[in-house]
N, C-alpha and C positions, 0 to 999 in steps of 0.2 A: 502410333503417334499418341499422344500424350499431352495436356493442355495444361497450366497452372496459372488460376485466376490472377489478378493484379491484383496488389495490396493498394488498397484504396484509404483517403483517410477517412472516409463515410462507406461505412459496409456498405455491399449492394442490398436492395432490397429483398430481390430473390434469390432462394439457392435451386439452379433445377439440374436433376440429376436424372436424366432419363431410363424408364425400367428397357433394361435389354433383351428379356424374356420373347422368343419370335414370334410370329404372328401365327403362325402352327398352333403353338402352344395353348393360347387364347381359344382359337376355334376346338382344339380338340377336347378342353375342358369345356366349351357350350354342348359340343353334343353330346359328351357325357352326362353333361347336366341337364338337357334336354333331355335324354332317355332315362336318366335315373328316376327326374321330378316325375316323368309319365309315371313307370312304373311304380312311385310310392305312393301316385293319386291313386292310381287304379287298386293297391292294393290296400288303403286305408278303408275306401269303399267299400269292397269287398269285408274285409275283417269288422266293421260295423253293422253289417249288413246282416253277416255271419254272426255276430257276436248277439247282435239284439232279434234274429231269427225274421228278419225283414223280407218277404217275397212278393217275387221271382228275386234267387238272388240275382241275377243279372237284370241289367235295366239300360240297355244301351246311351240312353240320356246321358241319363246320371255319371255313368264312369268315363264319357267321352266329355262331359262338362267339367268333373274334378282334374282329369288326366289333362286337358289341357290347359288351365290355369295352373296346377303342379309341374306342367313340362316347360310354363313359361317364366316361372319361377325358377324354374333350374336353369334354364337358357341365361337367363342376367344375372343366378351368381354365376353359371360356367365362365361368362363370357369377360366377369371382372368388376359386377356394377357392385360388389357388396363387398369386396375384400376391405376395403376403408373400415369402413362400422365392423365387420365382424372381428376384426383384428381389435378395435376397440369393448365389444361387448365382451370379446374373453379377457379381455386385460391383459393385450401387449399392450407395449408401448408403444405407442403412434406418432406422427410428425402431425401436426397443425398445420404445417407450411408444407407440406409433402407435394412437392409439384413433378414425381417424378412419371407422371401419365398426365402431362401437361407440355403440350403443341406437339407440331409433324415435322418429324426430321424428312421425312421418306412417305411416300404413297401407302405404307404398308399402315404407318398410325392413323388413319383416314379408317381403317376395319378392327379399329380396340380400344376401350375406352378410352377415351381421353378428356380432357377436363378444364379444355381448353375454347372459351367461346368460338372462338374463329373455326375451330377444326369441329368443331360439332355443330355451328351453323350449315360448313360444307356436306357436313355429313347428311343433315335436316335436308339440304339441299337437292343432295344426288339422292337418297334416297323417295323421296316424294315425288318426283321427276321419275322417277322406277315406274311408284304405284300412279301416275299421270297415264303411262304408256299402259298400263296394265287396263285402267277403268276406261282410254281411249280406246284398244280394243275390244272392249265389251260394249261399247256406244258403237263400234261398228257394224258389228253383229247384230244388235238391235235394229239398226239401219239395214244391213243386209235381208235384213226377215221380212222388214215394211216396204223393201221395193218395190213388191208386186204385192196385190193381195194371195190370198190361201198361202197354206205352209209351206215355205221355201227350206227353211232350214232346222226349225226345232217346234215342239209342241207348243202350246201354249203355256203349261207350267216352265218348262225351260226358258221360254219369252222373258217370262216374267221373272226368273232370277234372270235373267243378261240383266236387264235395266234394273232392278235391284243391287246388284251385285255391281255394276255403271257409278248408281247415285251417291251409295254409301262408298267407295272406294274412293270416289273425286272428292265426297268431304270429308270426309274421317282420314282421310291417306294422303291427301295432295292439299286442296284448297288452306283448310285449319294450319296442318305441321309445314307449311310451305312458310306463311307469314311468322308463323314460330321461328323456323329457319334463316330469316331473311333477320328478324330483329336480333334472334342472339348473336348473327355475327355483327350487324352497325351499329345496334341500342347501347351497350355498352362503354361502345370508342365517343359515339353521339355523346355523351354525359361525362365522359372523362374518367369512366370506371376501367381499371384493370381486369376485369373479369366480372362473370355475375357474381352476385352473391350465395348463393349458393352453389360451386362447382360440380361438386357430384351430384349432387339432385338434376343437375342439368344432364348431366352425362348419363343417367338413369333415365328420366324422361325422354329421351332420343332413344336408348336400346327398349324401352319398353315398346315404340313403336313395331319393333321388329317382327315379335312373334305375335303382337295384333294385328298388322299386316298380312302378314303370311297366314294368319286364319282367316279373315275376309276374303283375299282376295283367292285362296285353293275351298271358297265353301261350296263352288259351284261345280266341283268336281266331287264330291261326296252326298248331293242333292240340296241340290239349290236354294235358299231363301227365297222364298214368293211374295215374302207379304210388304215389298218396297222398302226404301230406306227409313219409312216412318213406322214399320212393324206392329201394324195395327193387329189388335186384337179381334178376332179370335185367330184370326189366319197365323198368327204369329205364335200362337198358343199349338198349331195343327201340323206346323211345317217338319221339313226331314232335318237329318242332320247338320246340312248347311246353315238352316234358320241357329242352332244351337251353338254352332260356331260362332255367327253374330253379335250374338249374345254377350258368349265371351268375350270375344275382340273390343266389343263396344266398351267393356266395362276396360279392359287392359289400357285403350286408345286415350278414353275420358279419365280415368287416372293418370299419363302421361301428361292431359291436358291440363289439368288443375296442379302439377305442379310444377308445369312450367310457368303458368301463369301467378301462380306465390312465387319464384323467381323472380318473373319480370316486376313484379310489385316492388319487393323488396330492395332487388335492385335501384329503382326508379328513385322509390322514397327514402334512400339511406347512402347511395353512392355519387349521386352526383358531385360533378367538381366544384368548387368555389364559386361562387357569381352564380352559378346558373337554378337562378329562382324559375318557378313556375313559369313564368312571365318571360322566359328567356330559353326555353325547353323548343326543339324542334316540334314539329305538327306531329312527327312519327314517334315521337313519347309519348306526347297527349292520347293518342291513338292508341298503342300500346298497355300505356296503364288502364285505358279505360275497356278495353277487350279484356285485359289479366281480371278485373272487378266481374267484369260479365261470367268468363269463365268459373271463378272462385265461386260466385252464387248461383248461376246457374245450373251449372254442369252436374252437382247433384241432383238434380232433379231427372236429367233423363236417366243417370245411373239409377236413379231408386226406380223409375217406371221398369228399366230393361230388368234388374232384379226380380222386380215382381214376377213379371212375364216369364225370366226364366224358372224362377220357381215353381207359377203356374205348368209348368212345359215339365219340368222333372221333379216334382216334388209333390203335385197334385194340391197343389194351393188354389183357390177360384178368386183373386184378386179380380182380375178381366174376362176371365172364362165365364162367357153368358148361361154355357149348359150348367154350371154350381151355381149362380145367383150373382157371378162378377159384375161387375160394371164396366162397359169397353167406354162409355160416353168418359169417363174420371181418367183411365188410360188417354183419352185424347189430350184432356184439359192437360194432366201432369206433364207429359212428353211436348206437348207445345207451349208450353210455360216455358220451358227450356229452347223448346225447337226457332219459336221464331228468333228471341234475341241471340239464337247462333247463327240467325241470317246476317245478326250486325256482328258478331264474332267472325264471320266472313266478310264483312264487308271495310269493320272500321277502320283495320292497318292498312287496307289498300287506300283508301283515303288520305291514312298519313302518307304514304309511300307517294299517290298525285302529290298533294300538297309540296313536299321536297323537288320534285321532278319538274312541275308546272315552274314553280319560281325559279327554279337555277337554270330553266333556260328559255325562260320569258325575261332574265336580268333582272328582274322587281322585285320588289317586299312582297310579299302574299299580301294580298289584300283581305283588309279584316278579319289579323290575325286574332286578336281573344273571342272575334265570333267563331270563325273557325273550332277554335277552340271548344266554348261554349255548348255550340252544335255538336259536336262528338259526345259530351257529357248529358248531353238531353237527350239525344239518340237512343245513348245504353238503357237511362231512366223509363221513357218511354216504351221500352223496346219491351217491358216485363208488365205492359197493360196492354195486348194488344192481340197476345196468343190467340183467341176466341174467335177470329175471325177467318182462320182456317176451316172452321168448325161450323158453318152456318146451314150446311146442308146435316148435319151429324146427326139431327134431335136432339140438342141440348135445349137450355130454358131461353124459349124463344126473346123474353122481355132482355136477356144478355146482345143482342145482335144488334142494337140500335147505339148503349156507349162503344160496342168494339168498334162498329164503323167508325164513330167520330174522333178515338183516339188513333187509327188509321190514318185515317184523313192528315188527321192532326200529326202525326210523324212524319210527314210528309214535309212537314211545314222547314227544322234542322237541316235536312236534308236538302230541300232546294237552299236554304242560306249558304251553304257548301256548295254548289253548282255556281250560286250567282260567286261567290268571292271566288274561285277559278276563273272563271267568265273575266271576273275584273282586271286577275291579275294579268289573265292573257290582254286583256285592252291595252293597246297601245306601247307594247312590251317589246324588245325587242330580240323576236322566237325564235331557235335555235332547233331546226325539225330533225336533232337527231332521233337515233332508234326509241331512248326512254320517251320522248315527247312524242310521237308519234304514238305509241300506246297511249301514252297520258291522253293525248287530245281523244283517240280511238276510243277510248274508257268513257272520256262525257258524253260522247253522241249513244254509244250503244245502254249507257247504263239510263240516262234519260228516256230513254225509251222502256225500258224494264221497267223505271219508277214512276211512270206517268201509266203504263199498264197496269199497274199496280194499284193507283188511286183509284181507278174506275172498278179493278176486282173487287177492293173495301166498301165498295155500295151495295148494301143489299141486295135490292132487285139486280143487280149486273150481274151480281155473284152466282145468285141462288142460280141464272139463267146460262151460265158458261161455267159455272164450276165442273171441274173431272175429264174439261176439254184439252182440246190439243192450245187453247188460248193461255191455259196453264203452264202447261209444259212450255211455249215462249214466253210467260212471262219471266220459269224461272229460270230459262238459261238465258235471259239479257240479264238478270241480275247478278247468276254466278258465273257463268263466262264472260258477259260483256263488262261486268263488273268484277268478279273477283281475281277470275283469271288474267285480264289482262294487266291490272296491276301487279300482280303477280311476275309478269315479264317485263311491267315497266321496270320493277322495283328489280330485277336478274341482269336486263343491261345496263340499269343505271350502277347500280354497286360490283358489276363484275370487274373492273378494272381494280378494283379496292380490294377485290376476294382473291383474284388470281393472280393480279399484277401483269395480268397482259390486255391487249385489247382484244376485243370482238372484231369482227368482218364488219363494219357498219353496211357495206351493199347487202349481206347474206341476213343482217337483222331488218333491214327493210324491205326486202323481199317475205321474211316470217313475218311482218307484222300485214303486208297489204297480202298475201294470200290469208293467212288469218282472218283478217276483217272482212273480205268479202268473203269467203266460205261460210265465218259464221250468220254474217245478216241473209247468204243466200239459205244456209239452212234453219234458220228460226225464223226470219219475218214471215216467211210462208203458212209458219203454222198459225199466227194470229188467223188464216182465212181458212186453214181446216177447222178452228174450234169454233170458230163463226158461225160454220155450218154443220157442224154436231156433229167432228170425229170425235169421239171417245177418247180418253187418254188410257195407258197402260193395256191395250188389247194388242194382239200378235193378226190379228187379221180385219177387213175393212171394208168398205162398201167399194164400189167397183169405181165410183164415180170421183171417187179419191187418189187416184191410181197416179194420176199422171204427176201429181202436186208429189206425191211420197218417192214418186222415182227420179226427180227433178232432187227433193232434198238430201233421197241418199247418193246421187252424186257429189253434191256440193261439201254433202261431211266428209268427201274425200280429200278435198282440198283443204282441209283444216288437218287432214293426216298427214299428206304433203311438206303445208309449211310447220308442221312438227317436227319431220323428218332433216329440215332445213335449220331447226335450231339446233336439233339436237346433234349435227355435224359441227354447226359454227361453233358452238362451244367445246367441244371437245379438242375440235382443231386449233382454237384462239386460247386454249388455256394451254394445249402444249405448244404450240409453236406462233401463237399473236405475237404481237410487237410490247415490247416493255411498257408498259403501263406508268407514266408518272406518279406523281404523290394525287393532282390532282387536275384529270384531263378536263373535268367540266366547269372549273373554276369557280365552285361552291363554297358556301358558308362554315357548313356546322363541322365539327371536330374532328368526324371520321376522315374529312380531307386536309386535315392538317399535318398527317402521319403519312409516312410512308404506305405503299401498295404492296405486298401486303403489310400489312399493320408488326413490328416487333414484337416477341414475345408476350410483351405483357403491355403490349400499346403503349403505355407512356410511360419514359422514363423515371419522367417529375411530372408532380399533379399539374397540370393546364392549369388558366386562370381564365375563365369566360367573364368576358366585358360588354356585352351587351349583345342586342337580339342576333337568331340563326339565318335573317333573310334580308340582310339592309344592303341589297345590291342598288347599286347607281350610290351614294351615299357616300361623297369624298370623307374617307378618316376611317369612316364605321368598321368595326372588327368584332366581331364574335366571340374570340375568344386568342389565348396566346398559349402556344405550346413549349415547355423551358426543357433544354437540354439537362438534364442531372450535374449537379456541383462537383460529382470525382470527371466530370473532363471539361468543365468550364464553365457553365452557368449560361444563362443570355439565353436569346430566342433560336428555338430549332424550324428550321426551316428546310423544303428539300434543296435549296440551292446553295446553304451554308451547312458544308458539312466538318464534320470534327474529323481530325489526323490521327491517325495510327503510322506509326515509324514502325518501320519492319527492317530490324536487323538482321542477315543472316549471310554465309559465308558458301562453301561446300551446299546447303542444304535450300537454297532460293528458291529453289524449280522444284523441287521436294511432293508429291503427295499429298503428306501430310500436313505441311505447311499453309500452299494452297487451298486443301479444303477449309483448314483453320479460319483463313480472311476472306472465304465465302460464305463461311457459319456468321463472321461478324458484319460482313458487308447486308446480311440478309436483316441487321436491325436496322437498316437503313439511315442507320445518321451519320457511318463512316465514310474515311475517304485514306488512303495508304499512300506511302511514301516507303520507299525500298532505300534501303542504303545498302550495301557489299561494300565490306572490306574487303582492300588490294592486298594489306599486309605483303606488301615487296613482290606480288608475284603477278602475273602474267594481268592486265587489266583486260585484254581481247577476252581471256576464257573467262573472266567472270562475267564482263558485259552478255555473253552466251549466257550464262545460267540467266542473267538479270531478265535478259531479251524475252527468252522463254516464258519465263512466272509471267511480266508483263500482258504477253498476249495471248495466252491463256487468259486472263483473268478479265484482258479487254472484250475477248469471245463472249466471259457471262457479265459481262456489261456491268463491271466494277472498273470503280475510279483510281484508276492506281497509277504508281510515276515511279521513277528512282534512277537512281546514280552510281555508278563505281566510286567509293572515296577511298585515297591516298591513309596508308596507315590501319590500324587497329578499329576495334569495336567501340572506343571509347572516343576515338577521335569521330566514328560516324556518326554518333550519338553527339555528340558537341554539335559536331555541322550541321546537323538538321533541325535542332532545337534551337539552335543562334539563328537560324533562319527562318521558319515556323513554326506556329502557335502548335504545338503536340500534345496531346491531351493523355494518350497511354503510347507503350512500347511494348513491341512484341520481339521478344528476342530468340529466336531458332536454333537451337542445338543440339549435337549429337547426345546419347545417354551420359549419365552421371559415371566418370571412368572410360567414359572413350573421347569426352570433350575439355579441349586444352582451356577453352571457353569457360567452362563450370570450376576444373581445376585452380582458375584462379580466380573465380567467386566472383564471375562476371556480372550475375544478376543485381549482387547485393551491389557494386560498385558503381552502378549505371543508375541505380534508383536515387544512390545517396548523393550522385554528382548531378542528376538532371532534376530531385526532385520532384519524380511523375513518376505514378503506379508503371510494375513493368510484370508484358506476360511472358513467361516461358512455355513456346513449345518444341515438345521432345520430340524428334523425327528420328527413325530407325534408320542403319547406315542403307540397310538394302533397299529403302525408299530415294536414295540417292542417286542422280542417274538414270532411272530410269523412264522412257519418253511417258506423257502425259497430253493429254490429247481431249476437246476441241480443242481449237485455236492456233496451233501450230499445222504445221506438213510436216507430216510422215513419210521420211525417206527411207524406202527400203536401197540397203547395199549391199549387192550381189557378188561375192569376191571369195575365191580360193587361193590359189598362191600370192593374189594381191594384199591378203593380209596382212605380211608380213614388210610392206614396203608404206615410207614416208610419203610415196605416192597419193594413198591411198586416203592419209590423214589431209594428208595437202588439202583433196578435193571434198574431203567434207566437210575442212573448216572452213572452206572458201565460203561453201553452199552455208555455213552458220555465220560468218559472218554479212552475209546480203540478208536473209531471213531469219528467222525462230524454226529452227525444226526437232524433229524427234528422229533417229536413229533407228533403225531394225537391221539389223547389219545379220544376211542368211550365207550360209557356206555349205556348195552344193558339193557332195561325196558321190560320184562317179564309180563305183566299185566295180573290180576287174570280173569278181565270182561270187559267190551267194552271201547274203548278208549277215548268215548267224554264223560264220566262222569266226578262229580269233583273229584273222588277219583285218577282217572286215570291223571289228570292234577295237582292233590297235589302232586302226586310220580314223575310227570315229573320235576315239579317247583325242589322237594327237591334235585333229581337226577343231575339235572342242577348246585343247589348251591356247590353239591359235584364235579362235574367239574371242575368250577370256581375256587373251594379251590384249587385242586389238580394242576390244569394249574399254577396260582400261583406262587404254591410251587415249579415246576418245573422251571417257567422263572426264579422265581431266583436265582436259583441253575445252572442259563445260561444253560437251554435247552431249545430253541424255543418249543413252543407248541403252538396246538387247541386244538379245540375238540367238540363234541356233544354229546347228546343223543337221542340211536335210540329206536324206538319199537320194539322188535322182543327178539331174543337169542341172545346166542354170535356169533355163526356162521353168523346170517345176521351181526351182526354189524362187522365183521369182513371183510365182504363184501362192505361194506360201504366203510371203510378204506383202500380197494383195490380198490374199484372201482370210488368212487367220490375224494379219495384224494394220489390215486397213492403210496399207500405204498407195500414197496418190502420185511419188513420183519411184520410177527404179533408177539407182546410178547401178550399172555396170562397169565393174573393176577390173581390169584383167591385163597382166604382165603382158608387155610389146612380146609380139612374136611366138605367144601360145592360146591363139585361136578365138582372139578377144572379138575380129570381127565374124568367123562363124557361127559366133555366142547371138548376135544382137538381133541378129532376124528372128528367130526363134521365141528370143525372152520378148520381141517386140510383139511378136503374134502372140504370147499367149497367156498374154497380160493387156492387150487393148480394150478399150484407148485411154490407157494408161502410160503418159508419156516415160519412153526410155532414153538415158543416157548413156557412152559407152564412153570412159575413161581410160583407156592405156596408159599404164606405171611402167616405171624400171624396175628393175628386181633391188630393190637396197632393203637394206636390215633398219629398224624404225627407232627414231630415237622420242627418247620424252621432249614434251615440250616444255618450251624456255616458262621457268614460275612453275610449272604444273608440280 
């Protein structure tokens, strides 16, 4: 099949040509590029090494640190992130507009780059949800060890990579690239952008996570990282190969980072749509750009500390190394200049993500919205004078401990203006306790408690007296799970309906959310009273007296595995088979609900025009914004309950394959709706109404809008009838190739554009795509017949059975042979049995019943078998000439095909004529 755009008199915007290169293809170029870049690290090293007489030559560091930075450079150009630019640095010539690794036809573009917001948010998606399960495993294990005191399961060096290996995997792998993932697929539609702005950078940033991933999270199988996610110096200076792994990753992970976040920037301040000033931006922009700022300045800083260290580690530099004269107190400062404001780099998009959540189903404005605002911007600011207070036990310069407290304190201050305006907007709102809200509200109770822990850690004296406790360790999982995490999930069921276009299980998201919440307060509130009474934090063994508290919380983190288990079926389940997801189930404001579920190609036809703020619910009039259909099919407001017409003409070719997939490819931009027309052209209207009936319900099965009619006459008279009747905006006109269609022969297309004046599309459907059944949506009738083949009988009963329903045809013809099967007498009965097929199939397509068909060896009961089991039919008719054994047939095919209803039709013996028009 074969498609030719419509002549429009406004080009379209985009040309996208998708690459058809398989998805084989792709991977086997990463692990060639993977194994190449290894080996060219390893032996650059080497040859330098050698060259400048450097010993020992070998240095296991050194060549397992170049070798994996060169293998992960080979892995994204193998895998396709560089073919753009390289194709430019040699000086081909390139496409500027090249969209053709741009969106998902198939499951398969979901594993290659693509460069397509939407499909590399999903990607962002499932992937981090990977490394979720991966760092939830290693928090179990850490659990498993503390259940009882003394060594249950690993030494104490092993302890301490699990929960290393825990810490950094949930932030560098999950918590960070998750909100990344969440905004590139809504930030974009949110502001009325076509895409980011920078696509391949986006698409780059996403595969770089890959093989930083996969070095963190296999560092514990080549000896562990010990020295925590914050890799203090010297420990970090001392560790095995694991710690060197980190290294790298850290550096591969935080380059992803910072240029997603020059993305989001760029995007933010250069694509928005008309109207939408500052002052008109949802909370999850604000939020956004001001995390993309944090990253952009930040993020260097802990890159240049993990450099250090790693050079310290392979290169014998004493930056932090105390035995050369390092300084590890400068290693603190550096690393937590960075560290803490990526506690608000974790914190502030889930902020915006409440923000959205709270007001669309509290019905109200946000309450004080440019505070809100404001508060996010002082957060960031604040966030970069405050590092130091990590640090109060460290030995740094004691006269430092007294402003970090007060700028502490003092951050505290944005922070609750954001609790109270939630607070507000819940007042007296009228609450809506789906799944997202339920986290939302779950997020204020749990994360107020991490930040109220928080204020009393920032006082000195409280500090110096529980620091390194287990009151630590609960402070920071109410702030990254009770805080990060759960917005995290707000922000997955609030926008899954938008991403997948189906719904979630809301009983099976309310069961995740209330096993969640109690599992996690039952396993962290407890620990505020271990650190109370001075368990230590980060040891693999305990005092005895502690025994019973630790065995109680590794239960409880069970239940947090649990309702993991519980998401991660609902989704799975609710994106293949939930319920169609409207344009917009939660009846929100900002733009990304103004489009279809999922979102079209390139989200908007025509630029949006935003008229005022994202959250004036209750407020008769107020709108947000207005989303315009494109001028080549009418102009005016798109909406999902006003859709545009596509006329589908087509003859012979209705029920077609190819046709069909065609007006599911367009139905998927969601603004159409089809009108079918069949010419009768003088012949038989029953067998056309059969092809019509067919295509119809099929297409009702994937829950497209489509209608149509038999018209009297030519292609030209259908085309009149439907346009004098409906507003039609394109035409799709279906025909055989160029030389087999009477259609083409008389320059049908050009004639129907110049008479209706509306772009028209040609698609080309192959003859052998003709006829044959297609399936969901119809019944597959298998028909079980040998000498009935050849009798009008036999037609009679299948058009009967077409015209009460839409079916599909498998028409098997069982070969009974007298004596062995590779003789030629047994190959003459096959050939002849086979031409009686043929005739039959025939006579059926043109009586517009799709059909196959074959011939089996065996009875009728196998062949009956056949037609259940190789081509999925739910009903059998049984055929079979009065008086040659039609009822010792039925028992037989009935057993062995149950409970598969059968039917047994007895024919006369007559010779078949064509049908009247056919």
């Amino acid at each position: 099949m074969a498609t030719f755009a419509p002549a429009h008199a406004t080009p379209p915007h985009h040309h996208h040509h998708h690459d058809e290169r398989p998805l084989s293809y792709w991977w086997k170029r990463a692990f060639v590029g993977t194994v190449v870049g290894a080996g060219v690290g390893i032996l650059l090293v080497w040859f330098f090494r050698f060259v400048f007489g450097m010993e020992p030559l070998w240095s296991e560091q050194l060549y397992a640190t170049v070798a994996f930075a060169t293998a992960s450079v080979g892995f994204l150009a193998g895998i396709g992130c560089f073919d753009w630019w390289l194709g430019y640095i040699a000086g081909r010539r390139v496409d500027y507009e090249d969209h053709s690794m741009h969106g998902a036809r198939s499951w398969r573009d979901y594993f290659t780059v693509n460069t397509d917001h939407k499909v590399i948010g999903i990607q962002y998606m499932v992937t981090v949800f990977f490394f979720f399960v991966i760092g939830g495993i290693f928090a179990l294990l850490v659990r498993a060890e503390l259940a009882a005191p003394g060594q249950n399961l690993v030494d104490g060096e092993d302890y301490n990579g699990l929960f290393s290996s825990h810490a950094t995997v949930m932030i560098f792998l999950f918590v960070i690239p998750a909100f990344a993932g969440l905004a590139n697929y809504v930030l974009p539609i949110m502001i009325g952008a076509k895409d980011m702005a920078f696509p391949r950078l986006n698409a780059l940033s996403f595969w770089m996570l890959i093989p930083g991933g996969l070095l963190l999270s296999a560092s514990p199988l080549v000896g562990a990282y010990s020295a925590g996610w914050t890799a203090y110096s010297p420990l970090a200076v001392q560790g095995q190969l694991g710690q060197t792994m980190f290294e790298v990753a850290v550096q591969i992970i935080g380059t992803s980072s910072i240029m997603a976040a020059i993305n989001f920037l760029v995007t933010i301040f250069t694509m928005r749509a008309p109207g939408m000033t500052v002052w008109r931006m949802p909370l999850l922009v604000w939020a956004n750009a001001t995390t993309s700022a944090l990253v952009v300045f930040g993020t260097p800083f802990i890159a240049g500390s993990q450099f250090m260290t790693l050079f310290d580690r392979i290169m014998n530099t004493q930056f932090f190394n105390p035995a050369g004269g390092g300084d590890v107190i400068m290693y603190q400062h550096v690393f937590w200049f960075y560290s803490h404001p990526a506690v608000y780099i974790m914190m502030l998009p889930g902020f915006g993500i409440i923000s959205e959540v709270i007001s669309t189903f509290s019905r109200k404005p946000i309450f004080g919205y440019r505070a809100l605002a404001f508060s996010t911007v002082a957060i960031a600011i604040l966030g970069f004078g405050v590092w130091a207070h990590h640090m109060f036990v460290s030995g740094m310069a004691s006269w430092l401990r007294v402003p970090m407290m007060i700028t502490t304190i003092v951050i505290a201050v944005p922070t609750g203006v954001k609790i109270f305006s939630w607070l507000g907007t819940l007042w007296d709102g009228k609450i809506h306790l789906k799944t997202p809200m339920l986290w939302a509200t779950g997020f204020i109770f749990t994360f107020v408690i991490g930040g109220l822990s928080g204020v009393y850690l920032a006082v000195v004296p409280v500090d110096i007296s529980i620091t390194d406790t287990y009151v630590v360790v609960a402070h920071i999982h109410y702030v990254f799970f009770g805080g990060s995490v759960m917005t995290i999930f707000a922000g997955v069921y609030y926008w899954f309906p938008k991403m997948t276009g189906r719904m979630y299980n809301e009983r099976l998201g309310q069961w995740h959310f209330w096993l969640t919440f109690i599992g996690m307060n039952a396993t962290f509130f407890p620990m505020h009273w271990l650190g109370t009474q001075g368990m230590p934090r980060r040891v693999a063994d305990y005092d005895d007296r502690f025994a019973d508290v630790n065995a109680f919380i590794s239960v409880a983190s069970l239940i947090m595995a649990a309702s993991t288990l519980i998401f991660i079926y609902n989704m799975i389940y609710s994106w293949a088979k939930g319920p169609k997801a409207p344009w917009n189930p939660w009846r929100s404001r900002t733009l990304e609900w103004l489009v279809s579920s999922p979102p079209s190609l390139f989200n908007f036809e025509a630029t949006p025009q935003v008229v005022g703020g994202p959250y004036q619910y209750g407020i008769p009039g107020a709108r947000h914004a207005v989303v315009f259909a494109p001028e080549e099919i009418g102009g005016g407001e798109l909406t999902e309950t006003e859709r545009r017409t596509i006329l589908v003409i087509a003859q012979d070719t209705v029920a077609s394959q190819g046709l069909l997939d065609e007006v599911k490819r367009r139905a998927e931009e969601g603004v159409w709706r089809f009108t079918f027309a069949v010419p009768a052209e003088g012949a038989d209207h029953k067998v056309a109404d059969r092809r019509l009936q067919v295509a119809l319900a099929i297409l009702a099965e994937a829950g497209i809008d489509a209608s149509g009619a038999v018209v009297d006459g030519g292609p030209m008279d259908a085309a009149a009838a439907v346009t004098g009747d409906e507003d039609v905006q394109e035409i799709m006109v279906a025909t055989y190739r160029s030389g087999d269609s009477v259609w083409m022969d008389n320059d049908l297309i050009d004639r129907v554009r110049k008479a209706t004046e509306i772009a028209v599309t040609r698609v080309i459907v192959g003859a052998g795509e003709v006829g044959a059944p297609v399936a969901p949506g119809i019944t597959q009738l298998g028909v079980v017949a040998n000498d009935a083949l050849s009798t009008e009988g036999l037609l009679d009963a299948v058009r009967a059975r077409a015209d009460r329903e839409p079916i599909g045809v498998t028409l098997v013809c069982p070969l009974s042979l007298d004596g062995p099967g590779w003789t030629e007498d047994a190959n003459r009965a096959r050939d002849e049995a086979a031409e009686r097929v043929e005739r039959a199939l025939g006579v059926l397509i043109e009586a517009g019943v799709p059909a196959r068909g074959e011939v089996v060896d065996g009875d009728p009961a196998a062949a009956a078998g056949v037609a259940v089991g190789s081509y999925a039919a739910n009903e059998i008719l049984l055929v079979a000439v009065k008086g040659r054994g039609g009822d010792d047939a039925a028992d037989p095919v009935t057993a062995a095909v149950a409970p598969i209803p059968v039917e047994l039709v007895q024919v006369d013996a007559e010779a078949p004529t064509a049908p009247a028009g056919g």
